[in-house]
C-alpha positions as CSV (number, residue, x, y, z in Angstrom):
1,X,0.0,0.0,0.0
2,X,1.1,3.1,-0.9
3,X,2.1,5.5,1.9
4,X,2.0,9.5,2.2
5,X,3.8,10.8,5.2
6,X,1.9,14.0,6.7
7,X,2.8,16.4,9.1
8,X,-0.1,18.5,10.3
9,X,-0.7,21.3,13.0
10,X,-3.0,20.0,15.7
11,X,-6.2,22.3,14.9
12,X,-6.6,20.0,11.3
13,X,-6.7,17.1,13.8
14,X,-10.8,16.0,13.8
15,X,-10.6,17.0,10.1
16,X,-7.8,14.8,9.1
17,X,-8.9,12.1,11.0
18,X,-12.2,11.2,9.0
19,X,-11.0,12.7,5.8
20,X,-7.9,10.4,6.4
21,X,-10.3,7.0,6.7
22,X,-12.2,8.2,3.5
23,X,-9.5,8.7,1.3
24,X,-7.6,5.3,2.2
25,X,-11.1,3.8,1.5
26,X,-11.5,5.9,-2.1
27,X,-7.4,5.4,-3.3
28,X,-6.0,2.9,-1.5
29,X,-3.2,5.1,0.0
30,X,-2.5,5.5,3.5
31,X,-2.0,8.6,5.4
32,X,0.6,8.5,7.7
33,X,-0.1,11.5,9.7
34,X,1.3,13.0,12.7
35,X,-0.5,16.4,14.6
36,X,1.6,18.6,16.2
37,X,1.7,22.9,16.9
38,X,2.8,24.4,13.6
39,X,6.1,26.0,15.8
40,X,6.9,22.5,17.0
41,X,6.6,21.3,13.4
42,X,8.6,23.9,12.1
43,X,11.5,22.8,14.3
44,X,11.3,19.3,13.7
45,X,11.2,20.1,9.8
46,X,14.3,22.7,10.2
47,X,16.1,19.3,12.0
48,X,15.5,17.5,9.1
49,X,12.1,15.4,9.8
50,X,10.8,14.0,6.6
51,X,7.4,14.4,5.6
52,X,5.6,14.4,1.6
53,X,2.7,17.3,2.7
54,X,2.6,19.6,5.9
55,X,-0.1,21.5,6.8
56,X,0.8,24.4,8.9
57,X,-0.8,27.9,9.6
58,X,-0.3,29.8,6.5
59,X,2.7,32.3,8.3
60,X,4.7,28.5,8.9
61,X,4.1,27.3,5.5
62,X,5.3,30.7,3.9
63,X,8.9,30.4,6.1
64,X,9.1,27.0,4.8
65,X,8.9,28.1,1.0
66,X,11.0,31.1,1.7
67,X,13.7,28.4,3.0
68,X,13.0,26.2,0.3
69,X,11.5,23.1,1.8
70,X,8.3,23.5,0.7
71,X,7.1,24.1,-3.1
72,X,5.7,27.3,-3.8
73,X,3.1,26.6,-6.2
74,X,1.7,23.3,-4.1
75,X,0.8,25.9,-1.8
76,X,-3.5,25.6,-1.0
77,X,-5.2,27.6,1.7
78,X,-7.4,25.0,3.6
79,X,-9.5,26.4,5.9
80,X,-9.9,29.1,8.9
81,X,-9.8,28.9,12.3
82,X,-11.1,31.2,15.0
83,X,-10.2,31.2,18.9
84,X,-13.2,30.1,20.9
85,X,-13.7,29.3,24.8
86,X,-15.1,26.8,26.3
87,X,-16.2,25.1,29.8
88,X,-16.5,22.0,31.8
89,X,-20.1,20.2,29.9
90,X,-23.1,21.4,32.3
91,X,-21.1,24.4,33.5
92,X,-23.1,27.8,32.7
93,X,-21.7,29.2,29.9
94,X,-20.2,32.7,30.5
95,X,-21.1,36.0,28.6
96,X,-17.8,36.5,26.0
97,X,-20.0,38.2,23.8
98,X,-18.0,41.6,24.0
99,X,-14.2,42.6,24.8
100,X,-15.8,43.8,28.4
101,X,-17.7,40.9,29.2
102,X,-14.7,38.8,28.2
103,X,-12.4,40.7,30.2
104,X,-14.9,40.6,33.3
105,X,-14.9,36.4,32.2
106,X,-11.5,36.0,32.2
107,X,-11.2,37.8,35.6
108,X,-13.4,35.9,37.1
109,X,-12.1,32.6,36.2
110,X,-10.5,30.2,38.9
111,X,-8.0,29.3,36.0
112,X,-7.6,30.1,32.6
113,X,-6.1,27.0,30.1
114,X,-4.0,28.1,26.9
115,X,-1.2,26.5,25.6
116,X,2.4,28.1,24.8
117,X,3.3,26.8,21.2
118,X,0.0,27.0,19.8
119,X,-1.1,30.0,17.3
120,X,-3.9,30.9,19.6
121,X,-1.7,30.7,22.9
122,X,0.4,33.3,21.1
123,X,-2.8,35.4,20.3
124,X,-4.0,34.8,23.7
125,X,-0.7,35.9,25.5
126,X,-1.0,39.0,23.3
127,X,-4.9,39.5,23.7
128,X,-4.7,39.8,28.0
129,X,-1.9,41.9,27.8
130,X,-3.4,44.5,25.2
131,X,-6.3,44.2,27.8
132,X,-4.2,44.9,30.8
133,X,-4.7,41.9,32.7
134,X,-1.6,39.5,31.8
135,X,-0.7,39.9,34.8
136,X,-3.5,38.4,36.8
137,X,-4.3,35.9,34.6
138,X,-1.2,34.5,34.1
139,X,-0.4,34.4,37.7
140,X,-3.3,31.8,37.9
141,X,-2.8,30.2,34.5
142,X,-2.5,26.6,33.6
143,X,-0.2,27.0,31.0
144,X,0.0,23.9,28.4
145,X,3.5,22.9,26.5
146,X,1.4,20.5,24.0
147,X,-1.9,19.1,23.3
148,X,-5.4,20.2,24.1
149,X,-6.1,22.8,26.6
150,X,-9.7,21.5,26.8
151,X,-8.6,18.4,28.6
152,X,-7.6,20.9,31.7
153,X,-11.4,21.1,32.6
154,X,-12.2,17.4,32.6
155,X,-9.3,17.5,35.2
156,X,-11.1,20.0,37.0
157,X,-7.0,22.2,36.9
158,X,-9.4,25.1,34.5
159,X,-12.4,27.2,34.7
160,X,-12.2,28.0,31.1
161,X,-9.7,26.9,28.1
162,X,-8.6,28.8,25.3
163,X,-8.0,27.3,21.6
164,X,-8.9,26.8,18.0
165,X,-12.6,25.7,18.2
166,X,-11.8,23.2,15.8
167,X,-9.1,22.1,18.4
168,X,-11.3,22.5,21.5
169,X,-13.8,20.4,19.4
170,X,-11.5,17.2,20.3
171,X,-12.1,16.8,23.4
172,X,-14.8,15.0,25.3
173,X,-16.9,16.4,28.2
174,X,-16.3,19.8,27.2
175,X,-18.4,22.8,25.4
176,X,-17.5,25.5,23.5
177,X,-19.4,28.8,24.6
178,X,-18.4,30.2,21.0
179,X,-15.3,32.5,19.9
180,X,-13.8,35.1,21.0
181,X,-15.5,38.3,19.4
182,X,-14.2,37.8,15.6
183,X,-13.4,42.0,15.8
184,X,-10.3,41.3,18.4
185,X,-9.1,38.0,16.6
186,X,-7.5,37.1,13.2
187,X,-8.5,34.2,12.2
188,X,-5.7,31.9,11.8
189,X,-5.4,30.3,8.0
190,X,-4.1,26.7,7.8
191,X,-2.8,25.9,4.1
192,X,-1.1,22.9,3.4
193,X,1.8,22.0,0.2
194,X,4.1,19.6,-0.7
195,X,7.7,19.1,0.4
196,X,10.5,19.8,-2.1
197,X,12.3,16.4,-1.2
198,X,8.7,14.6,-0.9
199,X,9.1,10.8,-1.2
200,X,6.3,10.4,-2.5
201,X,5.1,13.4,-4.5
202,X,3.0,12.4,-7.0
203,X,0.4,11.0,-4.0
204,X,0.7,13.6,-2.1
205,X,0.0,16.1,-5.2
206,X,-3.0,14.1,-5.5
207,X,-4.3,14.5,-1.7
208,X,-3.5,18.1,-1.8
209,X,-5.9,18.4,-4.5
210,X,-8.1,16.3,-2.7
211,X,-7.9,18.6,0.8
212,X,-8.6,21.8,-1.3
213,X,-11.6,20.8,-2.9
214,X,-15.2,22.1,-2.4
215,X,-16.1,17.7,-1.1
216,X,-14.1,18.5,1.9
217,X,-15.9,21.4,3.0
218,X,-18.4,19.9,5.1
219,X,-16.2,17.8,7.0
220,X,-14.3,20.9,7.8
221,X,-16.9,22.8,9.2
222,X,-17.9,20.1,11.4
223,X,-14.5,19.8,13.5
224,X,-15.0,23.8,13.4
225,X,-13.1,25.1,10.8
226,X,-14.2,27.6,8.3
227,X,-13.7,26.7,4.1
């Protein structure tokens, strides 16, 4: 069986995972794919990691071309992500509807989850302190190297967690109040393309297509990701 080798940033997780299943089923080639934050994947490509296709955030996948592992023209915008919150399942779901009622939320909170490599931990870190609350936030922050953030409120450590809906969307036993008002938030792009020194590039061509067509679209909006 063939094999395409896939690195991907964690908020394409849900996403890949059914798409991955359908397309083995359709082709007969397997996705090897490993999900990771797009800076901990750009470190691991820069040490030399193989892969045939990333998909990063589109800011990672334009410092790859510009070092010349990826190919420019593979280059395909997949989908956009916005930073949501969410709570405990059966909590009450607090007002974030505005920049002051999320500001009063975050204040409030016992513990705020967000994670350190992740685009929306960056954003995050960035959002509190244009607020002028860093400070008191962070002092009670559980702050999270890798991996969900959502997963800090089934173990009770976070009041609220902060990430890519889509990424949010993973975990069980959780629900997302909704994003962060889309006027204080970029959303965050994830495009994928195909590694100069692919393996395997006439598959992963082929899947690229695949990812950036319109059959895809309602798979992505499901994990919560935007076309």
């Amino acid at each position: 069986m063939e094999t395409i080798r896939m690195l991907s940033t964690l908020g394409l997780m849900g996403a890949m995972r059914s798409l991955s299943s359908a397309y083995e089923t359709a082709t007969g080639v397997h996705i090897d794919a490993d999900f990771a934050p797009t800076l901990a994947l750009l470190k691991r490509l820069r040490d030399g990691e193989a892969a045939d296709l990333v998909i990063l955030t589109r800011e990672g996948l334009d410092e790859m071309i510009g070092e010349g592992r990826v190919i420019a023209e593979s280059a395909a915008d997949l989908a956009r992500s916005f930073v949501g919150i969410a709570v405990r399942a059966g909590q009450a779901h607090p007002d974030i509807a505005t920049a002051s009622a999320l500001r009063n939320t975050l204040l409030a909170a016992r513990s705020v989850a967000y994670s350190r490599l992740g685009a929306s931990g960056v954003y995050f870190a960035r959002l509190i302190a244009q607020m002028g609350i860093a400070e008191e936030i962070n002092a009670k922050a559980t702050i999270v190297e890798q991996g969900f953030t959502a997963e800090r409120l089934v173990s009770g450590e976070a009041d609220l967690a902060v990430q890519q809906i889509s990424e949010l969307k993973q975990v069980e036993g959780i629900e997302v109040v909704g994003p962060i008002p889309h006027d204080l938030q970029t959303p965050a792009v994830f495009s994928a393309g195909r590694m100069t020194n692919a393996e395997n590039a006439d598959a992963a061509d082929r899947l690229l297509r695949y990812l950036a067509s319109p059959e895809v679209v309602p798979v992505l909006r499901q994990s919560g990701l935007e076309p």
